[in-house]
C-alpha positions in Angstrom: 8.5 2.0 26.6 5.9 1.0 23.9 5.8 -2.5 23.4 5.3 -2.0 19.7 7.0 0.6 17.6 6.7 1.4 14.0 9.5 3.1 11.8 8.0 4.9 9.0 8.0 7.7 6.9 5.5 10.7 6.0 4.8 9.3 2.6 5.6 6.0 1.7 2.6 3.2 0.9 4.4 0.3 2.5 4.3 2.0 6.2 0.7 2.8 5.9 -0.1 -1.0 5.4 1.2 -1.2 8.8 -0.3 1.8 10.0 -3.4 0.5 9.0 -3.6 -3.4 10.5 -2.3 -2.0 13.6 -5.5 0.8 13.4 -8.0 -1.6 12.7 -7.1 -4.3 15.4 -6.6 -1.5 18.1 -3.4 -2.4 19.0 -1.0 0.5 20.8 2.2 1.5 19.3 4.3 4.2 18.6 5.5 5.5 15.3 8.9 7.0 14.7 9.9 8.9 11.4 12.7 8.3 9.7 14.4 10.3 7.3 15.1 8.1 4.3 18.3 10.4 3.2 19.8 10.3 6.6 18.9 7.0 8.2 18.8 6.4 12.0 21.0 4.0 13.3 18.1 1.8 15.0 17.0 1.7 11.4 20.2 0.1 10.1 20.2 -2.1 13.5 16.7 -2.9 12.7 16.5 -3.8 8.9 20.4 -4.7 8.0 19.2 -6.1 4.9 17.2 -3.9 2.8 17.7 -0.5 5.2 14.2 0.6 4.9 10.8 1.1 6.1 8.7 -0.2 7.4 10.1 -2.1 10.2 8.1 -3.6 13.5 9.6 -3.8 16.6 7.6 -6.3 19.1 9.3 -6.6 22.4 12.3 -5.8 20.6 12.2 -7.7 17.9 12.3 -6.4 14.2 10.1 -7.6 11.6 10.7 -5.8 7.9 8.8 -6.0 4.8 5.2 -5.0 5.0 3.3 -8.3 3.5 5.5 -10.3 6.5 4.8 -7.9 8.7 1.1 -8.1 8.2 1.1 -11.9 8.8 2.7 -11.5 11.9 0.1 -8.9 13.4 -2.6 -11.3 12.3 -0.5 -13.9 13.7 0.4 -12.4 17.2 -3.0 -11.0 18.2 -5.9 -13.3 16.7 -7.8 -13.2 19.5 -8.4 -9.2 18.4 -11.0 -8.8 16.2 -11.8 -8.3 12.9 -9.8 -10.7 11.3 -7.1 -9.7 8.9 -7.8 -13.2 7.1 -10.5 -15.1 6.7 -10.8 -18.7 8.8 -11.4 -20.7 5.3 -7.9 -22.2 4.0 -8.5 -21.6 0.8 -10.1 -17.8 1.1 -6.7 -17.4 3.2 -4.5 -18.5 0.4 -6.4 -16.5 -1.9 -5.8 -13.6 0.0 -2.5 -14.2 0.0 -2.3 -14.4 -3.6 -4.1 -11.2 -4.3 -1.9 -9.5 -2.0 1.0 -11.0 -4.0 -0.6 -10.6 -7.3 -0.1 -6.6 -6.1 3.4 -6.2 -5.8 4.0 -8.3 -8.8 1.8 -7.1 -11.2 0.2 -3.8 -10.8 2.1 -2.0 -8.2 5.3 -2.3 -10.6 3.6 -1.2 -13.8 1.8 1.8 -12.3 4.9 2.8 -11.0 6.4 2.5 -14.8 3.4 4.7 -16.1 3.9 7.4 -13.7 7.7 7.9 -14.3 7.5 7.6 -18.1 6.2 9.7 -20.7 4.9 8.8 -24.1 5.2 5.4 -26.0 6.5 3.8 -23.2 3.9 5.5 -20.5 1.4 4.6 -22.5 1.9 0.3 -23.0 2.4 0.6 -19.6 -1.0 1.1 -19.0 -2.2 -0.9 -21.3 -0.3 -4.1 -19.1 -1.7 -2.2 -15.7 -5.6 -2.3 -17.2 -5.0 -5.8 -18.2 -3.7 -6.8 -14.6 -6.6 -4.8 -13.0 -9.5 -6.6 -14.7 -8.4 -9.4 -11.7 -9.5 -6.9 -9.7 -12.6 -6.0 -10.9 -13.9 -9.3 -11.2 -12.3 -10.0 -7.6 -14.8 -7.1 -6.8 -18.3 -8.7 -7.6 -20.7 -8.2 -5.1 -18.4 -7.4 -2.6 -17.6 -4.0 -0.7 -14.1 -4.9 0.1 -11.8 -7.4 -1.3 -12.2 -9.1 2.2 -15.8 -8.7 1.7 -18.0 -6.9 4.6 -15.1 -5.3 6.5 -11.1 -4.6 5.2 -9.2 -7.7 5.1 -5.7 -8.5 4.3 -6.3 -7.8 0.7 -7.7 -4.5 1.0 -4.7 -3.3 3.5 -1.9 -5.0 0.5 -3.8 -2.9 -2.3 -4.9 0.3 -0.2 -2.2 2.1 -1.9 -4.2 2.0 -4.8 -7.0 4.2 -3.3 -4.7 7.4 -2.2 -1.5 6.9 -5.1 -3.1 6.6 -8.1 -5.4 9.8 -7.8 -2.0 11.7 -6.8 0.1 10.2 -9.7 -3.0 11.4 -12.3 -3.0 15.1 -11.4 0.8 15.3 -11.2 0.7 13.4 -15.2 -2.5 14.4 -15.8 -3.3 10.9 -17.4 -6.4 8.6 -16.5 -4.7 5.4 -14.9 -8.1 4.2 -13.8 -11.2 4.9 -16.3 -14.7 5.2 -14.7 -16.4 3.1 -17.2 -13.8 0.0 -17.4 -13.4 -0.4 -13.5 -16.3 1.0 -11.5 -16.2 -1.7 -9.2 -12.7 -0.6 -8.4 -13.1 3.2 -8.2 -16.1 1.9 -5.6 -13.8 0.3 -4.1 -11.1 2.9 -3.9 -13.5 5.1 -2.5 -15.0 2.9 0.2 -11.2 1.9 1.3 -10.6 5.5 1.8 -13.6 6.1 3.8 -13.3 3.2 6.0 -13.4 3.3 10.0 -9.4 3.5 11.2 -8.4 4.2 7.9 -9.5 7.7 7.0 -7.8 10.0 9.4 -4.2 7.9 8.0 -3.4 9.6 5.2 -0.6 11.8 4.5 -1.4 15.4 3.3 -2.6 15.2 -0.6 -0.7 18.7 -1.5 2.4 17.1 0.2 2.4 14.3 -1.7 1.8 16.3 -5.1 4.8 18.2 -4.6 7.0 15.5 -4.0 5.9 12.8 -6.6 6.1 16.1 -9.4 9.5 16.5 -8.2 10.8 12.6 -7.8 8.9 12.4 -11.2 10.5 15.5 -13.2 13.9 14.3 -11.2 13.3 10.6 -12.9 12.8 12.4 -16.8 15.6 14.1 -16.5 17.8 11.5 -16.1 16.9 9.2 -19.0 18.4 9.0 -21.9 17.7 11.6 -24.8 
């Protein structure tokens, strides 16, 4: 039996973060697939709480939620290299807040811009270019938000560099402009290129046909 397993699913960001730190510190582990509309019951045994992916299992122990679960790869094998977060206390901590800046402020509105239409679609973005400008700046002189190599940063914001090109062909809006975040598109760009990261991604035509489908589903049902 693997000592690590992973329980994922085809297409969901959080997962891949996973996917990803394990990749890049060559650790072994096996992946299982779960079927989000028909859960497993090692799923439900795994993650009780919140009944979703990703979950870790370490010598048969769970860990859920992705940014935790991050930690506690970085945590558990230290001695393997490259480093998920940087040695200074304070570059750690800021890592930690980017990371966290993420799932509070960007990931949330993006999300809100791809599922709406209009009006509403549209001051969403405005708040998501606002939020990004962190980024940007974050981005000076750097190739990676961890710097040289793809830190713990990079692996909490790599959604960026595969979603947001998906969720612009399936609205056909610009959620990142060219001329107000080059540094970021760079970025974008680099993250998807990277050693241990490139051959991860789920199949682009796959994901178009299901985020035009969750997102036409999503219209539907609000109020006329």
């Amino acid at each position: 039996m693997a000592e690590v397993k992973l329980f994922r699913t085809w297409s969901s960001p959080f997962p891949l973060r996973i996917v990803w730190a394990l990749e890049v510190k060559g650790i072994e582990y096996e992946m299982i697939y779960e079927d989000l509309s028909n859960k497993s019951s090692m799923l439900l045994q795994y993650n009780p709480v919140y009944k979703k992916v990703p979950v870790l299992l370490h010598k048969g122990k769970p860990i859920s939620e992705s940014l935790v679960i991050l930690e506690y790869i970085e945590e558990t094998w230290k001695s393997k290299t490259p480093s998920l977060l940087p040695e200074d206390p304070y570059q750690r901590a800021m890592a930690r807040f980017g990371a966290k800046f993420g799932e509070d402020k960007i990931l949330p509105l993006i999300w809100e811009a791809f599922i709406k239409q209009g009006k509403e679609q549209e001051e969403a973005l405005v708040a998501v270019h606002g939020n990004m400008k962190y980024l940007e700046v974050e981005l000076r002189g750097k190739k990676f938000l961890g710097g040289d190599a793809v830190g713990f940063a990079d692996l909490a914001f790599g959604w960026l560099a595969n979603l947001v090109s998906v969720f612009e062909e399936v609205t056909g809006v610009t959620f990142i402009d060219c001329e107000k975040f080059p540094l970021l598109l760079t970025w974008m760009q680099n993250f998807m290129d990277a050693p241990k990261i490139r051959d991860t991604w789920p199949p682009r035509d796959k994901l178009i046909t299901k985020f035009r489908a969750l997102r036409e589903t999503l219209i539907a049902k609000e109020p006329k």
